[in-house]
C-alpha positions in Angstrom: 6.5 -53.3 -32.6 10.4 -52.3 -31.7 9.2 -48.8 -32.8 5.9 -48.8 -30.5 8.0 -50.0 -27.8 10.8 -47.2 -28.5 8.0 -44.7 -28.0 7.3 -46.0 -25.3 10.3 -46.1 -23.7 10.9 -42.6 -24.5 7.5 -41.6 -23.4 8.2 -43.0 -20.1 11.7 -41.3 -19.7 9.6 -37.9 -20.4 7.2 -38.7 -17.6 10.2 -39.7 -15.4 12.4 -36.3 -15.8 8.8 -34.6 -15.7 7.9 -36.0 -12.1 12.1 -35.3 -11.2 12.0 -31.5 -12.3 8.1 -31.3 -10.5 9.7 -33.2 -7.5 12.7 -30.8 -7.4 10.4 -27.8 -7.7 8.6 -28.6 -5.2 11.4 -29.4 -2.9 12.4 -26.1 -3.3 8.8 -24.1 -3.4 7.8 -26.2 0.2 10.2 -25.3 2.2 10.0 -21.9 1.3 6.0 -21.9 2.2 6.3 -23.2 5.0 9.2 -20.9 6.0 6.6 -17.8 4.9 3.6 -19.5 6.6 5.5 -20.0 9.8 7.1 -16.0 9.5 3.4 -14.6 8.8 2.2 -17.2 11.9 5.0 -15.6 14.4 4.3 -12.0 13.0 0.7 -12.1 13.7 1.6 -13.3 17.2 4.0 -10.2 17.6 1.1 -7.8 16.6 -1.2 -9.8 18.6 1.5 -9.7 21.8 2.0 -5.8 21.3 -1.7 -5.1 20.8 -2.3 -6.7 24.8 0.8 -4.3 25.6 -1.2 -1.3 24.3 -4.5 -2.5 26.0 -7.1 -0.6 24.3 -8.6 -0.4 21.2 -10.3 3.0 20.6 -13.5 2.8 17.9 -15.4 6.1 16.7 -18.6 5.7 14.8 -22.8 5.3 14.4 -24.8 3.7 16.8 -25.5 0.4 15.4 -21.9 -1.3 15.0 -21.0 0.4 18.6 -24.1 -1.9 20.3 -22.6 -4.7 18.4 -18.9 -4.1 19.6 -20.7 -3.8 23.5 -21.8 -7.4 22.9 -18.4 -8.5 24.2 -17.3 -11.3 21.0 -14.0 -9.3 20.4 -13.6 -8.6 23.7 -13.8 -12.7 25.0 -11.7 -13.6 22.2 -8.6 -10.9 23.0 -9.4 -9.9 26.7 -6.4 -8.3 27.6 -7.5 -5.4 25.1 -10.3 -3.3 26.3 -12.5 -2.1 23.7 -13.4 1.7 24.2 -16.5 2.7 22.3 -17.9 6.3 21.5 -21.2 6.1 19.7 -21.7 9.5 18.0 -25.8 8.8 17.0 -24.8 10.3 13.5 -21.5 9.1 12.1 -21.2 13.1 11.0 -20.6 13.9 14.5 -17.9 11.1 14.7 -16.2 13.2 12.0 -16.2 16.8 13.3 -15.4 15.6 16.9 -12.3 13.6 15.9 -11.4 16.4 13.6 -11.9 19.1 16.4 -9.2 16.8 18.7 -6.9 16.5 15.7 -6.8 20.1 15.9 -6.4 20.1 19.2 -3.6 17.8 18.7 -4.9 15.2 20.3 -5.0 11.7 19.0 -7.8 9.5 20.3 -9.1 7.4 18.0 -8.0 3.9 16.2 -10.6 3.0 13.9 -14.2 4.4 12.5 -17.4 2.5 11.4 -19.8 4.1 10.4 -21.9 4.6 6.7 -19.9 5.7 4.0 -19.5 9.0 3.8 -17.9 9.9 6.8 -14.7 7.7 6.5 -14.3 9.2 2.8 -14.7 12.9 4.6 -11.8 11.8 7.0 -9.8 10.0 4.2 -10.0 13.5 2.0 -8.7 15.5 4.9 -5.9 13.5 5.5 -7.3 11.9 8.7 -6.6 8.1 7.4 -3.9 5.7 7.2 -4.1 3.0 4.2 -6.4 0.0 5.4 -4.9 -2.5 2.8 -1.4 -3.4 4.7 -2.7 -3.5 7.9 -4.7 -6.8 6.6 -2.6 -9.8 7.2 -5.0 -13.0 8.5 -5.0 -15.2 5.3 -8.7 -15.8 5.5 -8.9 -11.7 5.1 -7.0 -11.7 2.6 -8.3 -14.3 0.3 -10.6 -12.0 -1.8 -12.4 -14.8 -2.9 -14.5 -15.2 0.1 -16.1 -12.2 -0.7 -18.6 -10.7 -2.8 -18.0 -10.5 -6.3 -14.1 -12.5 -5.7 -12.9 -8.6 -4.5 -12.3 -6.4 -1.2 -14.9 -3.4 -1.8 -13.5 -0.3 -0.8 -15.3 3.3 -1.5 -12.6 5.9 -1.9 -10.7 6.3 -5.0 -7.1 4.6 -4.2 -9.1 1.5 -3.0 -7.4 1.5 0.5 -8.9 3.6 3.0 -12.6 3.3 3.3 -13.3 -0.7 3.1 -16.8 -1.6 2.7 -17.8 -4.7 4.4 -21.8 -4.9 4.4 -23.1 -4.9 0.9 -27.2 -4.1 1.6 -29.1 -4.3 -1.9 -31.7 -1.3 -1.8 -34.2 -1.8 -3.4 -35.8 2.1 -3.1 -36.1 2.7 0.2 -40.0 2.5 -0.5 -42.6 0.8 2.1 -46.6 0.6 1.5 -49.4 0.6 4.2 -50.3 -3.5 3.6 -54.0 -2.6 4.2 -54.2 -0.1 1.3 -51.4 -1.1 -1.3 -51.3 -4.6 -3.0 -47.5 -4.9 -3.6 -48.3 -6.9 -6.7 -49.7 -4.3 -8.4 -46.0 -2.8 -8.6 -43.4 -4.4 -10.5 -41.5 -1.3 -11.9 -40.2 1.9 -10.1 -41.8 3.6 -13.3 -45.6 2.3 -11.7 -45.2 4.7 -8.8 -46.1 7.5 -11.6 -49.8 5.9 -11.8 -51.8 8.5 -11.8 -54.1 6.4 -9.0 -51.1 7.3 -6.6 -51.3 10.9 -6.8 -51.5 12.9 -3.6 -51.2 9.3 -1.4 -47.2 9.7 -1.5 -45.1 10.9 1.0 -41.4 11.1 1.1 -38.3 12.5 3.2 -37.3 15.6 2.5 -33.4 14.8 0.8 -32.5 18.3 0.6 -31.2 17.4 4.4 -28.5 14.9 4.7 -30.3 11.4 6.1 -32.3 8.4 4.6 -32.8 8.4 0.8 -29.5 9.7 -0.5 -28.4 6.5 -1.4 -31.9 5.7 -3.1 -31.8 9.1 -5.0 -28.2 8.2 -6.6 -30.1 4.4 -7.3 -31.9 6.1 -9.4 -30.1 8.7 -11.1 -27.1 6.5 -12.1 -29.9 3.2 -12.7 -29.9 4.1 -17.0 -33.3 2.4 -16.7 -34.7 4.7 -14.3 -32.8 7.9 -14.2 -32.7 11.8 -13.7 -36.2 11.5 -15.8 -38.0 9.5 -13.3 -36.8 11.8 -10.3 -37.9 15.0 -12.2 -41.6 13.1 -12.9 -42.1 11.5 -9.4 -41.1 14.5 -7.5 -43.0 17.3 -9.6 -46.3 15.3 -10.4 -47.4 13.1 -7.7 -48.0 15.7 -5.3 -46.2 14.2 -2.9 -46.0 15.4 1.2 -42.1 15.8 2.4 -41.5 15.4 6.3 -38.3 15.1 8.4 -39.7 14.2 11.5 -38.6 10.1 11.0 -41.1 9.0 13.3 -44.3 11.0 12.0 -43.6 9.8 8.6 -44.1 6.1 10.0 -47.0 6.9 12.1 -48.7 9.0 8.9 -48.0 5.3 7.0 -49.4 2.8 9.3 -52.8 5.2 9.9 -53.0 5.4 6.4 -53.0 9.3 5.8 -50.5 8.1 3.5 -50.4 4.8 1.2 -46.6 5.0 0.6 -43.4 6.2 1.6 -40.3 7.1 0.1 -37.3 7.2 2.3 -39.2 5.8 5.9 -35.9 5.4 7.9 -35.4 1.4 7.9 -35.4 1.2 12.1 -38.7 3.2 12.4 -40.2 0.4 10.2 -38.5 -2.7 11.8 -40.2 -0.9 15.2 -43.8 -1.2 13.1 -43.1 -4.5 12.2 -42.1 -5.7 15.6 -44.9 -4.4 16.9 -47.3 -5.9 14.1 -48.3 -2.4 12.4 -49.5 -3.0 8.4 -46.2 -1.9 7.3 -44.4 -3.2 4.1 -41.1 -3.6 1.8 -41.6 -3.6 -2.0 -39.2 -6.3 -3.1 -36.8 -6.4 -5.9 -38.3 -4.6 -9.2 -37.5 -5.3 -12.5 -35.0 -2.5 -13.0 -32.9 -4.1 -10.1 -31.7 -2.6 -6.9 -28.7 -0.4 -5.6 -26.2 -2.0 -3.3 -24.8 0.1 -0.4 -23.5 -0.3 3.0 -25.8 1.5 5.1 -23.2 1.5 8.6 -20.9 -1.1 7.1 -17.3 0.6 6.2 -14.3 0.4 7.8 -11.3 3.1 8.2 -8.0 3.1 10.1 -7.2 6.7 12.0 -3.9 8.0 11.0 -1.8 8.4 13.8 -3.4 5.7 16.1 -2.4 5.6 19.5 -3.0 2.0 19.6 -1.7 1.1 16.0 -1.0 -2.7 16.8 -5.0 -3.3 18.7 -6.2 -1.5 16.0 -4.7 -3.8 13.1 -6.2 -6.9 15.3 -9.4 -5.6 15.6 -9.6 -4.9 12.1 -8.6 -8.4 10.7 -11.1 -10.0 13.7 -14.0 -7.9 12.0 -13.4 -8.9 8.6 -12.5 -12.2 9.6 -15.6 -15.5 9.7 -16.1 -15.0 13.1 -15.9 -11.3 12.7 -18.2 -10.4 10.2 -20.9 -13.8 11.3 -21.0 -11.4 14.7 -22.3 -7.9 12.6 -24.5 -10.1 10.1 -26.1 -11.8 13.2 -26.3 -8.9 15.6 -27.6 -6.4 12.5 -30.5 -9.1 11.7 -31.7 -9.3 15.2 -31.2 -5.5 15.7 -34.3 -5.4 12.3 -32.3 -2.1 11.0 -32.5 -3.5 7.6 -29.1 -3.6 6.0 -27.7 -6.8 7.7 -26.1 -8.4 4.8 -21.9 -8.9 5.2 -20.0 -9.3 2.0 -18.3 -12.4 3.2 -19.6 -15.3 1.2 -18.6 -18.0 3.3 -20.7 -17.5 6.3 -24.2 -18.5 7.1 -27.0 -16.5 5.1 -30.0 -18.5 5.6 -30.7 -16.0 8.6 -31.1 -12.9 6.8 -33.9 -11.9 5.5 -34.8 -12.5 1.5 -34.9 -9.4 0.5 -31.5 -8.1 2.3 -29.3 -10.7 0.6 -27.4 -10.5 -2.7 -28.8 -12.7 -5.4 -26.9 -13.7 -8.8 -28.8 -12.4 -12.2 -29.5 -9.0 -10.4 -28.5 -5.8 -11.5 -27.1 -4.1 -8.7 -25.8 -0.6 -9.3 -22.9 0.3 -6.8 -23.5 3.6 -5.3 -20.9 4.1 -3.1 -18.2 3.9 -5.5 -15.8 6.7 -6.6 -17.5 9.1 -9.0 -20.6 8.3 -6.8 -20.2 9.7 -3.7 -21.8 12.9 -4.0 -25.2 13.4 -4.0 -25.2 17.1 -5.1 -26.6 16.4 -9.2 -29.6 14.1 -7.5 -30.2 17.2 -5.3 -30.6 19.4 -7.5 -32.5 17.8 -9.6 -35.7 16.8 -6.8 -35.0 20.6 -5.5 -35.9 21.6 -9.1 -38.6 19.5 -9.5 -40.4 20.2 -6.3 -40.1 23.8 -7.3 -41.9 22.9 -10.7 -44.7 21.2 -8.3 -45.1 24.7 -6.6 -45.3 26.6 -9.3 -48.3 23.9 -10.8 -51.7 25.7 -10.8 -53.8 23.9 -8.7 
């Protein structure tokens, strides 16, 4: 018993000079929080105070995110800074014209959304300034409300070009609901059918536009590949247009039973307007993920540096991003999906959200970004197609 009770004793002196070393440790560490909490608290203040000095905040980019910015959230929640928007139709343009001032030496722009490719151009000419330190809100910060437990970013330091909308493609393929039974379809390899021959048309992807991201889907999917490209595209004798709207008219008359590549807004339009227009849903070999007008870059040399760090961590913040997801669903451009994970999702459509078990192949990654192998490969095979006796 005296020895039970000796370990006891002892046992309990452990616990004691545990609790005192834990106590004194956090005596120490708490203070110190705080102390950091309160200096980031009274720096974003600062940034916010400058930012209303400056008065403007300058964004480039694509139509879509431009209508959203018009919508006035930021602007009720920081209204001493005017929010100046220039909506280029293609996010290209955004990139030659703020290019063509920087030659010019002037310096207009603070920030760019827009698709991928467009910050990554301006990032490889030297056009942007590191995204990463700008974001100081700890709910931005905190990777682990977003997809994944990461920040997404497209370019190769994983700084510049952040990727905030996370849309799983699933092909970029719609049917004519009168004349295709989507059931009847449950692998990208059952558009070879032979029954589908000649009632296929697609966008031309020679020509920068809808489908690049589906074509590198496929290529880099190991279950689908640079086989099924070569097969579909030399075949099926399939019809290529680049008039967007003709290609959605030709698929609701049924002159065509499906299309590849439909731009996504022509066929929200059908819907809307009750036209026998449909998505195929997730096939078996999974789907892409991109970000359709979703990324996010900082212009070096930003003549409003301080209003364009708060609009950045405002975007990406709840409130932020719960304003794009919202205002890309009602817009039906389909690629609504934010990468946040702690915001509402019941809104968005099925088919536009992330679900767990899929295989999603990132195509907007570094290694990824080009399209020229995929290009080469359907020119090739459309060129096998002509040369086919018929």
């Amino acid at each position: 018993m005296k020895g039970i009770f000796r370990k006891t004793v002892a046992c309990r002196k452990a616990l004691t000079a545990l609790w005192t070393m834990m106590s004194l440790s956090l005596a120490a560490v708490l203070p110190a929080l705080a102390a950091d909490q309160k200096a980031s608290s009274a720096g974003w203040a600062h940034t916010v105070e400058a930012a209303r000095r400056e008065g403007q905040v300058t964004i480039y980019g694509s139509v879509s995110p431009m209508l959203i910015l018009e919508a006035g959230v930021f602007q009720k929640r920081y209204p001493e800074i005017k929010v100046v928007t220039v909506a280029m139709g293609r996010s290209s343009n955004a990139v030659e014209r703020l290019m063509a001032e920087r030659r010019a030496n002037k310096y207009l722009a603070d920030v760019i959304i827009s698709g991928s490719s467009s910050p990554t151009m301006l990032h490889r000419a030297g056009a942007l300034s590191p995204i990463k330190p700008v974001l100081v809100l700890p709910e931005v910060v905190d990777q682990s409300k977003w997809w994944n437990g990461k920040h997404s970013y497209t370019d190769e330091g994983q700084k510049y070009v952040f990727m905030y909308m996370g849309h799983p493609q699933t092909g970029g393929i719609y049917y004519n609901t009168k004349l295709v039974d989507p059931k009847e379809i449950t692998s990208f390899w059952d558009f070879l059918n032979p029954r589908w021959k000649g009632k296929i048309e697609a966008r031309d992807v020679s020509s920068p536009g809808a489908g690049s991201s589906n074509m590198k889907f496929f290529y880099y999917n190991p279950e689908i590949g640079p086989k099924f490209i070569t097969r579909l595209f030399s075949e099926m004798d399939i019809t290529l247009f680049r008039d967007r709207r003709q290609s959605v008219d030709w698929l609701v008359t049924g002159k065509y039973s499906i299309c590849f590549f439909c731009l996504p807004s022509e066929i929200g339009r059908a819907r809307v307007q009750g036209l026998p227009v449909g998505t195929f849903g997730l096939l078996k070999e999974g789907a892409g993920l991109t970000t359709h007008s979703g990324t996010l870059g900082l212009i070096d040399k930003a003549p409003h540096p301080n209003a364009a760090k708060v609009f950045i961590n405002w975007l990406l913040s709840r409130e932020g991003q719960t304003t794009f997801q919202r205002a890309y669903v009602n817009a039906n451009v389909g690629a609504s999906n934010s990468l946040r994970i702690d915001i509402p999702k019941d809104y968005v459509p099925p088919e536009e959200r992330l679900q767990d078990g899929v295989n999603y192949v990132e195509v907007e990654i570094p290694g990824r970004m080009s399209t020229a192998p995929m290009i080469k490969l359907f020119k090739e095979a459309v060129a096998m197609k002509q040369r086919k006796p018929r």
